[in-house]
C-alpha positions in Angstrom: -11.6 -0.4 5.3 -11.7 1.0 1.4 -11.0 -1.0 -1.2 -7.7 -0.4 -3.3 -7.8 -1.4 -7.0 -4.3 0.7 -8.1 -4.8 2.8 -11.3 -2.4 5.6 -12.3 -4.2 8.3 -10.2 -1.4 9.1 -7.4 -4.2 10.8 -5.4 -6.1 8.1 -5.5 -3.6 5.3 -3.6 -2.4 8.5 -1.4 -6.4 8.9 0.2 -6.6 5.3 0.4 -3.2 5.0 2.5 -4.5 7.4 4.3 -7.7 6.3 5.0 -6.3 2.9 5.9 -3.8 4.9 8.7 -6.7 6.1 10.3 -8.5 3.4 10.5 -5.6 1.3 12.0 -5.0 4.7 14.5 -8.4 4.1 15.8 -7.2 -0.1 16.3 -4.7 -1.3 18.1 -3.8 -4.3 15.4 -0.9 -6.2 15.5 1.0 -5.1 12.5 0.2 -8.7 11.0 -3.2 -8.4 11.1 -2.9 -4.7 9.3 -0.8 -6.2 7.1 -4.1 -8.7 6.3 -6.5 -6.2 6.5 -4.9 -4.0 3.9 -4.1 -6.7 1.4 -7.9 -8.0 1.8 -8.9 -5.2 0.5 -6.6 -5.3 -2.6 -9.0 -5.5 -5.6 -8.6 -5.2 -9.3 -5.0 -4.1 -10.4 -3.8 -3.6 -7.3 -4.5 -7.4 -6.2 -2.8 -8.9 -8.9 0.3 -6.8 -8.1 0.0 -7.5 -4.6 0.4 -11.3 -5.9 3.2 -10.6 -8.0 4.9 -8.9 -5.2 4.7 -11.5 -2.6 5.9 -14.3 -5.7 8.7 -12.4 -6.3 9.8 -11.9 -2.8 9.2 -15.7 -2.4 11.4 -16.6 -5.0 14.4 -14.1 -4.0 14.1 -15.4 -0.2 12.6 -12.5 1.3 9.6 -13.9 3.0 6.5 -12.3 4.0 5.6 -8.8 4.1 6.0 -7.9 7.9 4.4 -4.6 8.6 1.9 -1.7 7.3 5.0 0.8 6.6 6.4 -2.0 4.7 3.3 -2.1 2.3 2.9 1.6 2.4 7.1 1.5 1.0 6.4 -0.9 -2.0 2.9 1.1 -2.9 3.7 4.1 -3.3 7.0 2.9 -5.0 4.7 1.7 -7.8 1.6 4.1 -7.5 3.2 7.6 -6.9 5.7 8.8 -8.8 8.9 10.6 -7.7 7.9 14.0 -9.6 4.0 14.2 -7.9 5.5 14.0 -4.2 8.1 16.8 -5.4 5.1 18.8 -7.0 3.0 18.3 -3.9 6.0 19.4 -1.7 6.5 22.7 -4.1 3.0 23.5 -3.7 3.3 23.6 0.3 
């Protein structure tokens, strides 16, 4: 699994989700364990968002974070901005 430490690079949190959705293709994990894999490897940045997150969702009542595409949702919500997606998608 490759480490995640956030960053304002959008390419870089888009090779690391992608690198983490091959790895968990190869697996057959229970979407709680990907959901611990992936956050294990939360370093830097990224971890001390990751903590923020799950306070925050504690403190509203929305429990824990259930599944990879749940992650995946919240990341790119704060690592990828809505204008690089729409570049990427005018470049194909």
């Amino acid at each position: 699994m490759p480490k995640f430490e956030g960053g304002s690079d959008p390419e870089t949190y888009i090779t690391w989700e992608l690198k983490v959705d091959k790895t968990f293709h190869v697996h057959d994990y229970s979407e709680r364990k990907k959901v611990a894999m992936a956050a294990l490897e939360f370093d830097g940045y990224a971890l001390i968002l990751w903590e923020q997150m799950l306070n925050e969702r504690e403190e509203v009542g929305q429990g824990d974070v259930r599944s990879w595409a749940e992650i995946k949702r919240e990341l790119r919500a704060r690592f990828v901005p809505k204008h690089y997606c729409r570049g990427l998608f005018d470049k194909l």
